[in-house]
N, C-alpha and C positions, 0 to 999 in steps of 0.2 A: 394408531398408537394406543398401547393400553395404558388407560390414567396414569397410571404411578413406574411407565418407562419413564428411565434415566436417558441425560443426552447423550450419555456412551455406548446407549443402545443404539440411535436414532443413526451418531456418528459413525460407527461400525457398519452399519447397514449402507450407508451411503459409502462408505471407504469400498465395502464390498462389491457395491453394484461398478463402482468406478473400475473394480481392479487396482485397485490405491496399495500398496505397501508403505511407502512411505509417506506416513499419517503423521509427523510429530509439526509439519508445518502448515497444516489446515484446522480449522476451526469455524464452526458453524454461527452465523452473526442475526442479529434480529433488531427489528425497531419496537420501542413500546409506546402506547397509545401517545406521551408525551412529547412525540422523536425522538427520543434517546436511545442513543446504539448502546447494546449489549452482546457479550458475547454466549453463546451457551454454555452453560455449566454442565459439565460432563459429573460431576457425583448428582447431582440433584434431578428431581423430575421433571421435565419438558412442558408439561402442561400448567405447573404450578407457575415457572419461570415466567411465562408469557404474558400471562394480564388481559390479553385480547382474546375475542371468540373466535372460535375456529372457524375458517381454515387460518392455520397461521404458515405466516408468510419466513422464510430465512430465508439467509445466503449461505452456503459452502463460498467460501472465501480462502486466501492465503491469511494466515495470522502470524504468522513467523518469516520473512524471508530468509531464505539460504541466502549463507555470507558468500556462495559459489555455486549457481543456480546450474551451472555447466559441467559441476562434479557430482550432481544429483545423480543416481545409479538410475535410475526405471524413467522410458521416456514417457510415458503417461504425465510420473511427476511432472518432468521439464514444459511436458504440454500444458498441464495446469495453470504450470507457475505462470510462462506466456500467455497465456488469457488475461491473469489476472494483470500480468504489466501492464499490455496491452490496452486493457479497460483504466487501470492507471491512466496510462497518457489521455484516453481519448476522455477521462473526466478531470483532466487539468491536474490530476496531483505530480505524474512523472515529469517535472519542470525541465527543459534543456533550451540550450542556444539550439537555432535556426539549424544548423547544420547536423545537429545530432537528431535533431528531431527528422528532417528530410531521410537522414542515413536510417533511423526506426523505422519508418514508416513504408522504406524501399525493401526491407527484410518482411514486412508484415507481409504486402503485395507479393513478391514472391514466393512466400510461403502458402500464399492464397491461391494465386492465378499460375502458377508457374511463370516459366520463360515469358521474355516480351515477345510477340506477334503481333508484327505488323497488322495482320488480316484481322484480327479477334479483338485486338487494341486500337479503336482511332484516337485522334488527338483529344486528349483533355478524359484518356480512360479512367484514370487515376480520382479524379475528382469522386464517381459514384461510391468511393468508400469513405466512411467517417472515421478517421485516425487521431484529429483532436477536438476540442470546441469549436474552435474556428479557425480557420486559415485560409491563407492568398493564395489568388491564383498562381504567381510569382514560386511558391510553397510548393505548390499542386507539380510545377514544371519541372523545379528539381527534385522530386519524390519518383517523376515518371524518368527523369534523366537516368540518375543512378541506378532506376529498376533494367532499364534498355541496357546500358553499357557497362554496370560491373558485377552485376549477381547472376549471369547468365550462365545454366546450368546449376545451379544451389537446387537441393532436393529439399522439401518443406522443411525437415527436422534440422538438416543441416542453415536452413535461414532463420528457422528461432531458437537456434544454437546461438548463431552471430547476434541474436536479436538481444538474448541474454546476457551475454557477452559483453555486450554495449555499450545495456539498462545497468549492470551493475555499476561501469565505470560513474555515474552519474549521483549528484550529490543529494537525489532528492530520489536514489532509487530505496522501494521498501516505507517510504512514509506512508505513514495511517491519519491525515491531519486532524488536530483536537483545536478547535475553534478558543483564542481564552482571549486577554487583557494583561498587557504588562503595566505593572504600577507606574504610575506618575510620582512627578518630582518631588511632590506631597505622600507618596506613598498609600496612597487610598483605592480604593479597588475597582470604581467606574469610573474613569476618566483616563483611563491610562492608552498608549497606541493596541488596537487590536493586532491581534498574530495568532502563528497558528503552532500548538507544539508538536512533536512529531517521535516517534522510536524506532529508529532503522539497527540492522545487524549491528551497526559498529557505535551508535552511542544515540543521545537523545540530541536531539535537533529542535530551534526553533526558526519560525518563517517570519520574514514579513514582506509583505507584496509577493514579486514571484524571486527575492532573496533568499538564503541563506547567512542569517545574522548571527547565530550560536550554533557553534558545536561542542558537546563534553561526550569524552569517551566512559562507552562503561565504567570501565578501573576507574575513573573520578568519582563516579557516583557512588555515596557512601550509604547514602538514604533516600527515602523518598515517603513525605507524610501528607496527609488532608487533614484541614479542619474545615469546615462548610462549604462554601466553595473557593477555598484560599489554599493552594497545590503549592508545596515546600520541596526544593531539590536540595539535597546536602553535596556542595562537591567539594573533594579532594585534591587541589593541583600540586606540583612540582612543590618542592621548598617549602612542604608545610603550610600552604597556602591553604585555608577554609574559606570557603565563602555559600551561602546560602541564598538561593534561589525563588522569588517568588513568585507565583502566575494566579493569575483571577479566571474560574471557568464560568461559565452561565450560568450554571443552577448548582445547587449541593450529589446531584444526581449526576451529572456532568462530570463533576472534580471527582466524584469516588469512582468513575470509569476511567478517567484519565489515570489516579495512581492505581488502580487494578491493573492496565496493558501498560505500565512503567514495570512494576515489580514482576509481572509475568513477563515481559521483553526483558529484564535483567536476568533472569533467573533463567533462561532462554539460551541468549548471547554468553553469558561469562561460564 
């Protein structure tokens, strides 16, 4: 890279080498020496961005999911976007019941291995792939069940079709989670329950454990502010109803990433 390349150079050439057309849902991601995710700034220079010596490290990532991963035109996209779910589940963000998860994970397998064979599959085949942090054996048997007796015949594309298919039905498809603190009863900003917020296609989401405890739809959201590390939701509900949101992030660094990918997911989605 020459010093003073922009990231819409860096991103271009990478869309390029992909054969990418449909570029408006990718975005290239980086940690800086403090872990703090960022995302690349496409007007600004790459080298300035960064902070650390070279070589530096990104992701090409998904930054936006499609509200309809399966109406995407170009398979490449669809392939992309399936990785990136995929890497979702297996690092704990795409959250589902048992049974959605087994039905994921039997589209993966078949998009992988093909067809089940007996000869090429003994028992317990399923096990040498990693699909989440961890799972049962119990997991593992209906994972190979459903690959044996209902995707028989599915062609790769046609299984991470279904696979997307799915992933969207799911309440935790498309989270990007942001580590914060909801205030206590006192209203004060360290002692509050931890959770995680989140900005999917259809509104912001917050977590806690492996819940979904709030949902607000875009159209609610009216604003979205930071002071320090103190992140402000403005929503709008039904009947005139206002009420104001507040979340504690880690650091000052933290809270001004979390309202950057709110106001770029809004301006995104609506």
């Amino acid at each position: 890279l020459q010093r003073d390349a922009k990231g819409q150079y860096l991103f271009d050439l990478l869309c390029h080498h992909l054969n990418l057309l449909e570029k408006d849902y990718f975005g290239i991601r980086f940690v800086d020496p403090d872990k703090q995710r960022h995302w690349l700034e496409f007007t600004k220079s790459v080298v300035k961005q960064m902070r650390a010596q070279p070589p530096f490290t990104m992701c090409f990532r998904v930054k936006f999911y499609p509200t309809d991963p399966a109406a995407l035109k170009e398979e490449i996209t669809r392939y992309l976007v399936f990785l990136q779910i995929k890497r979702d589940l297996y690092h704990g963000r795409l959250l589902c019941k048992t049974s959605d998860a087994a039905l994921l994970a039997a589209y993966i397998l078949q998009a992988e291995i093909g067809d089940y064979d007996p000869g090429k599959h003994p028992e317990g085949y399923s096990s040498k792939f990693q699909f989440f942090p961890k799972h049962s054996e119990k997991l593992e048997r209906k994972i190979a069940e459903i690959h044996k007796s209902e995707l028989s015949g599915q062609t790769p594309a046609t299984s991470e079709l279904n696979f997307l298919r799915k992933a969207q039905t799911l309440e935790t498809y498309g989270v990007d989670p942001h580590p914060c603190k909801l205030p206590c009863a006192g209203g004060c900003s360290g002692c509050g329950n931890a959770a995680f917020l989140a900005f999917t296609p259809f509104g912001f989401v917050v977590l806690q454990g492996n819940k979904r405890v709030h949902f607000i739809k875009w159209n609610e959201v009216t604003k979205m502010k930071f002071e320090g590390k103190t992140f402000y939701l403005y929503v709008s509900q039904k009947e005139e109803k206002k009420i104001v949101l507040t979340y504690f992030a880690p650091t000052p660094e933290a809270c001004k990433h979390l309202w950057k990918c709110g106001i770029e997911n809004q301006a995104f989605y609506k």
